[in-house]
PARO-453413 format. One record per residue (C-alpha): x, y, z. Coordinates in pm, whole numbers. Each point is the difference from the previous one (the first is absolute). Layout:
BEGIN
+--------+--------+--------+
:     c1 :     c2 :     c3 :
+--------+--------+--------+
:      X :      Y :      Z :
...
+--------+--------+--------+
This chain:
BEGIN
+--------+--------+--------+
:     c1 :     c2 :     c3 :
+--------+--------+--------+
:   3743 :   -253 :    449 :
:   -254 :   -248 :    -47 :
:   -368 :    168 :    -17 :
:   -256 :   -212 :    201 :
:   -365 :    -33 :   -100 :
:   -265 :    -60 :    275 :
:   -322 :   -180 :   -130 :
:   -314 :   -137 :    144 :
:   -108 :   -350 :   -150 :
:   -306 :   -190 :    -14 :
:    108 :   -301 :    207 :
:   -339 :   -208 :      6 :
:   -293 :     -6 :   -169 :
:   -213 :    182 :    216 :
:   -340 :   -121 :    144 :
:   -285 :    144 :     17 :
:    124 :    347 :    134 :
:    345 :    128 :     -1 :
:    236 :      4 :    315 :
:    348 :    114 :     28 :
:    119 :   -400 :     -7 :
:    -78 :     59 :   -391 :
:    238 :    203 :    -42 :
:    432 :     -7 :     42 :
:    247 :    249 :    -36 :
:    342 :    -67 :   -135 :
:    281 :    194 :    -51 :
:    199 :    -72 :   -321 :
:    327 :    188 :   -247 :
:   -150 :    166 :   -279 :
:     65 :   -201 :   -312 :
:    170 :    149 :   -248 :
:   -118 :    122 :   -361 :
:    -36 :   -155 :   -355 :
:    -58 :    198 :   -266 :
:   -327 :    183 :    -56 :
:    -75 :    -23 :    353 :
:     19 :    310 :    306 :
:    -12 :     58 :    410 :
:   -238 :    129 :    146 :
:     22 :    122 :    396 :
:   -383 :      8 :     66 :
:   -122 :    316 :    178 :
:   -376 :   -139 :     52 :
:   -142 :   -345 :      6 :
:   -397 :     49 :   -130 :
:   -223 :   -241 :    196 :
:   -299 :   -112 :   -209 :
:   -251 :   -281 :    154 :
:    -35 :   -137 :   -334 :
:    356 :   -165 :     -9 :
:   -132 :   -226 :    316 :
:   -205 :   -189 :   -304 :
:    368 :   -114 :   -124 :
:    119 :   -107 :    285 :
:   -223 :   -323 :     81 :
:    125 :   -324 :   -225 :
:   -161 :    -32 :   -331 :
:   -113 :    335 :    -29 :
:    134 :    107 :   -378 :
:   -257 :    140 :   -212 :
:     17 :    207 :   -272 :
:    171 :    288 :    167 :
:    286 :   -138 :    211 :
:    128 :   -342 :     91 :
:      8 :   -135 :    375 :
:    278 :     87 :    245 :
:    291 :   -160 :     10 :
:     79 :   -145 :    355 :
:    345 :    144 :    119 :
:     24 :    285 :   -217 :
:    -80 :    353 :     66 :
:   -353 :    102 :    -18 :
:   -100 :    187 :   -277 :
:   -151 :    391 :     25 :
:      6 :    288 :   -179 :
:    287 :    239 :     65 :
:    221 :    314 :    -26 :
:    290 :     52 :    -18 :
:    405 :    155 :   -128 :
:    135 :   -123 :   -233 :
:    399 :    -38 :    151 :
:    207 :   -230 :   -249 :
:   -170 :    -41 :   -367 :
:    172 :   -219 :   -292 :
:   -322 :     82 :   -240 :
:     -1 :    336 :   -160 :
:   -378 :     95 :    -10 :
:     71 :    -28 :    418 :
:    249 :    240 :    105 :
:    139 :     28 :    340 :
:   -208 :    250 :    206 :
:   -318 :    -71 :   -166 :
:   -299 :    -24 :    224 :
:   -207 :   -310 :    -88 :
:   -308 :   -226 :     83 :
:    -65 :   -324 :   -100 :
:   -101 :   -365 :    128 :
:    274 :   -107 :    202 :
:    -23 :   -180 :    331 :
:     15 :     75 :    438 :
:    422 :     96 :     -2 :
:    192 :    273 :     -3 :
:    200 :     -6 :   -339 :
:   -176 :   -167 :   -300 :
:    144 :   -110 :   -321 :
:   -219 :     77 :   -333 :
:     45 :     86 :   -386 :
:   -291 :    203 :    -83 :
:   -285 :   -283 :     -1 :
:   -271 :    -86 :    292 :
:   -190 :    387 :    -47 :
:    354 :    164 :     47 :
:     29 :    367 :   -112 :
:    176 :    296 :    107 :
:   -156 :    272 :    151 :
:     29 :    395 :    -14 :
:   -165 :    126 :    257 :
:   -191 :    302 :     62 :
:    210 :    237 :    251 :
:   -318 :    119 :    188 :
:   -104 :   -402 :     73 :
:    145 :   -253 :    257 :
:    182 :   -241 :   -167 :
:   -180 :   -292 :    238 :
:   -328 :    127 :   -211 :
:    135 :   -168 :   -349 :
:    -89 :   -333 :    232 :
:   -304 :    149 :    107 :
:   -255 :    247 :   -196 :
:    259 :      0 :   -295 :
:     86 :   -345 :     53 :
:   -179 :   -322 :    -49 :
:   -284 :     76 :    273 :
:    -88 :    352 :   -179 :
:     34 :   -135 :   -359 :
:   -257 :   -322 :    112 :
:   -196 :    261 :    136 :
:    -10 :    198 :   -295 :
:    -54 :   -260 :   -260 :
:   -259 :   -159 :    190 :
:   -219 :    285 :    -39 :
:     39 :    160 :   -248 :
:      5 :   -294 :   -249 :
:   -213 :   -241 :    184 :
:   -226 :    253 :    226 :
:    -36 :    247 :   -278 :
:   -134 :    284 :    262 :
:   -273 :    240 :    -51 :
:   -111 :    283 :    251 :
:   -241 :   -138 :    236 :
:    113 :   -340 :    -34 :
:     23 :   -188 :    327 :
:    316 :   -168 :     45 :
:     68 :   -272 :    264 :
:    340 :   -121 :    118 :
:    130 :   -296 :    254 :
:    306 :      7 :    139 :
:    -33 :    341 :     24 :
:    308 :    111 :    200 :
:    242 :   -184 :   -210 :
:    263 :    134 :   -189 :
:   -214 :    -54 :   -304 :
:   -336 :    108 :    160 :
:    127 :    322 :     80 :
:     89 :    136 :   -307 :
:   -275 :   -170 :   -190 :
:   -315 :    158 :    217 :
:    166 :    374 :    -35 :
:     30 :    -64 :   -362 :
:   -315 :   -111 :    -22 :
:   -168 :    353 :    162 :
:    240 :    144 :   -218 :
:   -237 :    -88 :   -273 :
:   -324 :    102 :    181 :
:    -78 :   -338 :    157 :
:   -186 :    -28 :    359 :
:    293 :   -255 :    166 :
:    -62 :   -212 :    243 :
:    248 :   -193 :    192 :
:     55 :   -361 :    146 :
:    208 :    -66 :    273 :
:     41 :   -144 :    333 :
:    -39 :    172 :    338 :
:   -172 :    303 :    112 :
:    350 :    181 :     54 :
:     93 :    -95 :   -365 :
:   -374 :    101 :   -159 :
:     44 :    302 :    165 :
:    339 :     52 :   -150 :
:   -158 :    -29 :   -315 :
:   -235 :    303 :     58 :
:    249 :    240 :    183 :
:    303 :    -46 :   -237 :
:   -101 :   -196 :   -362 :
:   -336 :    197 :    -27 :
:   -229 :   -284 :    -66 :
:   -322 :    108 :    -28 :
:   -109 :   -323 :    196 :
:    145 :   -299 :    212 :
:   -135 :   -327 :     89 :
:    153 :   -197 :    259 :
:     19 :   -420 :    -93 :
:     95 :    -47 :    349 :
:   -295 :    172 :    189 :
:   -268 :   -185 :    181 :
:   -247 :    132 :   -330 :
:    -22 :   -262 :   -260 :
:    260 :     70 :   -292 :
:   -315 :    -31 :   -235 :
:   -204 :    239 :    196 :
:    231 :    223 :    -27 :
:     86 :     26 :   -317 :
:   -385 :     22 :    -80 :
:      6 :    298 :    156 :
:    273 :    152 :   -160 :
:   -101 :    -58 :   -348 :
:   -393 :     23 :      4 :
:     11 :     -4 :   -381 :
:    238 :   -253 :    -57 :
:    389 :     39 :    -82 :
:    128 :    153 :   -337 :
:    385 :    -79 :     77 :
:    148 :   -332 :    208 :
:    386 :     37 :     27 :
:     17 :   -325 :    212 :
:    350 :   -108 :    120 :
:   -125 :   -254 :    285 :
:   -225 :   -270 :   -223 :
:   -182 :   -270 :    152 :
:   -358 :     45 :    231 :
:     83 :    384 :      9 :
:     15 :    -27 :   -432 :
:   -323 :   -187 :     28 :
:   -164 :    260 :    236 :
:    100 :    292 :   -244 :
:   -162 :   -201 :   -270 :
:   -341 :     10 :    115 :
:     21 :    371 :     60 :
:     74 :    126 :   -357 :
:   -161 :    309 :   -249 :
:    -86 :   -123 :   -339 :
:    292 :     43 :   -208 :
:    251 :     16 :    279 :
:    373 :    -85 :    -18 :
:    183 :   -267 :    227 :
:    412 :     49 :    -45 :
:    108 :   -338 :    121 :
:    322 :    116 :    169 :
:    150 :   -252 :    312 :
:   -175 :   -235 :    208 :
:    173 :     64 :    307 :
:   -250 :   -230 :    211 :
:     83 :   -303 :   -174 :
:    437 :     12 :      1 :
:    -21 :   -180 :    322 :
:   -283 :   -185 :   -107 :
:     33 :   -381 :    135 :
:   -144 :   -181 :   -289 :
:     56 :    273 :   -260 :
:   -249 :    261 :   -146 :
:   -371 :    -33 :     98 :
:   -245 :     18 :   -302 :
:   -174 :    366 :    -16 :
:   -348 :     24 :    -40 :
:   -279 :    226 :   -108 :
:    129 :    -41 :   -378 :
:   -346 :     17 :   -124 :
:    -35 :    337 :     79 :
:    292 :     92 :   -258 :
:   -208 :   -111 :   -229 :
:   -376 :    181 :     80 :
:    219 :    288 :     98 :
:    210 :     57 :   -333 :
:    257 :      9 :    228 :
:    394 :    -40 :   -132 :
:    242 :   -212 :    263 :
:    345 :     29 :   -151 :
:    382 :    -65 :    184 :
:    350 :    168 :   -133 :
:    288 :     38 :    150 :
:    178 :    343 :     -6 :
:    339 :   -150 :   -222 :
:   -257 :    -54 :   -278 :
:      4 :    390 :    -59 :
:    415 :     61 :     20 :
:    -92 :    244 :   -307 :
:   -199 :    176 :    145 :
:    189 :    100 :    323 :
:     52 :    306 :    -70 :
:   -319 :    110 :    -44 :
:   -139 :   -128 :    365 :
:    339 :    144 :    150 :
:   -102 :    326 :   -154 :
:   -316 :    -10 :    158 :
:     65 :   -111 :    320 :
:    337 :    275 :     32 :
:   -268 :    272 :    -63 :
:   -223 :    -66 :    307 :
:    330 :    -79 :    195 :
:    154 :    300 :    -89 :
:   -337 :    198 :     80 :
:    -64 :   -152 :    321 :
:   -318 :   -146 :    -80 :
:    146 :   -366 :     60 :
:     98 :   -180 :    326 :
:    241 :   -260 :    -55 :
:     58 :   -198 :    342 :
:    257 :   -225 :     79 :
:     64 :   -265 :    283 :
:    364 :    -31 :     44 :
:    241 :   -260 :     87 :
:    368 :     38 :     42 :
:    270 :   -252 :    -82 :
:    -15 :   -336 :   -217 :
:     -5 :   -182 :    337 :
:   -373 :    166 :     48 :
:   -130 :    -90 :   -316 :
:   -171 :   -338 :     60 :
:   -179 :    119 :    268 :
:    -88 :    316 :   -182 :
:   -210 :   -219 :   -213 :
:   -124 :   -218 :    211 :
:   -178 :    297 :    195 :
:   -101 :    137 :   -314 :
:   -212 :   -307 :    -81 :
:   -132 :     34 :    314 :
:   -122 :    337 :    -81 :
:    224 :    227 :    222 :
:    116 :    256 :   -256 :
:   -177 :    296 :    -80 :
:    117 :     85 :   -365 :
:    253 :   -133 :   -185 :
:    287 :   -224 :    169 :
:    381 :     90 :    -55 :
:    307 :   -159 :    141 :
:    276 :    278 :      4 :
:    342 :   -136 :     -9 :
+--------+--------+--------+
């Protein structure tokens, strides 16, 4: 019998925000295999704001190109590998890679594809999560960019995101004070009770963003892990410690940007401040995987990290899984379970 593959495509270029209109599911056979290439029946679908970048027209940079219109949307997934005609992909293998929104993908190895052995005393779901790209961007972040001391004060936006969770309990990990951006006072307080930030400030309260940050960081900031850009960048940049570090990570504020990305500002103060502003992304370090995963395993394994997910189930949910996440709904990292 005929396998079927269900897939959500990008329709439409979206406007300014995303709706469900954007997005179409189709039902298709599974094609079959050349050589070199293997199925994959996805287990997880990872939902990362930054792909929303690639899905307006012209977008290709460096990193990715656009979107095609009518084809599946592209994500990070997980998967079994169930019918393999390349060797170095066996059938049973449990993979990730850069595939797109369906069910059963098609790949030979390229597009960050690797096979994983995972640890019997973790989740699976958390080699898309702490283990996965949002822990390893977390990782690399700071300790390559943020270089953390004891006593460093470390500020993060987007706090409650998949990456912001990981990223501010690895950052008291290595002795910094954390303080966490997010907003909401149910989702500051969140922050407190479960991630252990040592501080929260709340962008939406009726307290000027500025003000509060002032507050927070009387003596300026040592480490910016900023993943939202634009007038909340700018803000940061006025508040920093000689020397500091700004890890340039997402700019989450500006996907749905009509226009495109805002100019930042404060830049001077890089300069009287010492201060180093530098972006990655977490693929630059494949090498060096194994090293973070070490890491990150050990507090897992010890309990002294809280890796939160916001589920969805089905491919049918998965557009509208992201669309809330944009929105800011999600408290952790966001998962579609298949």
């Amino acid at each position: 019998m005929t396998q079927m593959n269900t897939r959500v495509l990008l329709a439409r270029r979206p406007a300014e925000h995303l709706v469900a209109a954007d997005f179409e599911v189709d039902t298709q056979p599974v094609k079959s295999l050349h050589d070199g290439q293997f199925l994959i029946k996805n287990l997880y679908l990872s939902l990362d704001a930054g792909f929303r970048q690639w899905m307006n027209e012209d977008s290709g940079d460096n990193y990715l190109s656009s979107m095609p219109l009518g084809e599946p949307v592209q994500s990070i997934v997980m998967g079994t590998v169930v019918e393999s005609r390349n060797e170095e992909y066996p059938n049973g293998s449990v993979v990730m890679g850069r595939t797109s929104w369906e069910e059963y993908s098609i790949a030979d190895g390229s597009d960050l594809m690797s096979i994983l052995e995972p640890d019997p005393n973790v989740e699976l779901h958390e080699y898309l999560c702490s283990l996965g790209p949002s822990g390893m961007t977390a990782y690399f972040g700071i300790m390559d960019i943020g270089a953390p001391k004891a006593g460093d004060l470390f500020v993060i936006n987007a706090a409650a995101g998949g990456i912001g969770c990981i990223a501010g309990q690895i950052a008291k990990a290595e002795g910094c004070s954390t303080v966490g951006i997010a907003g909401g006072t149910k989702k500051c307080q969140w922050l407190q009770d479960t991630l252990g930030y040592d501080q929260v400030i709340d962008y939406k309260s009726t307290e000027p963003f500025e003000q509060q940050l002032q507050k927070a960081a009387p003596q300026g900031i040592n480490i910016v892990y900023d993943n939202v850009g634009g007038t909340m960048l700018t803000t940061m940049l006025g508040q920093l410690a000689e020397n500091s570090r700004i890890i340039l990570c997402g700019a989450v504020s500006q996907y749905e940007r009509e226009g495109g990305h805002q100019a930042v500002g404060n830049m001077w103060e890089l300069i009287t401040k010492r201060a180093r502003a530098e972006g990655f992304m977490f693929s630059d370090h494949v090498d060096r995987y194994p090293e973070a995963i070490e890491y990150i395993t050990t507090m897992l394994t010890s309990g002294s990290l809280v890796s939160p997910v916001s589920w969805s189930d089905g491919i049918e949910s998965t557009g509208q899984g992201f669309i809330d996440m944009l929105a800011g709904k999600n408290l952790g990292k966001c998962l579609i379970k298949l």
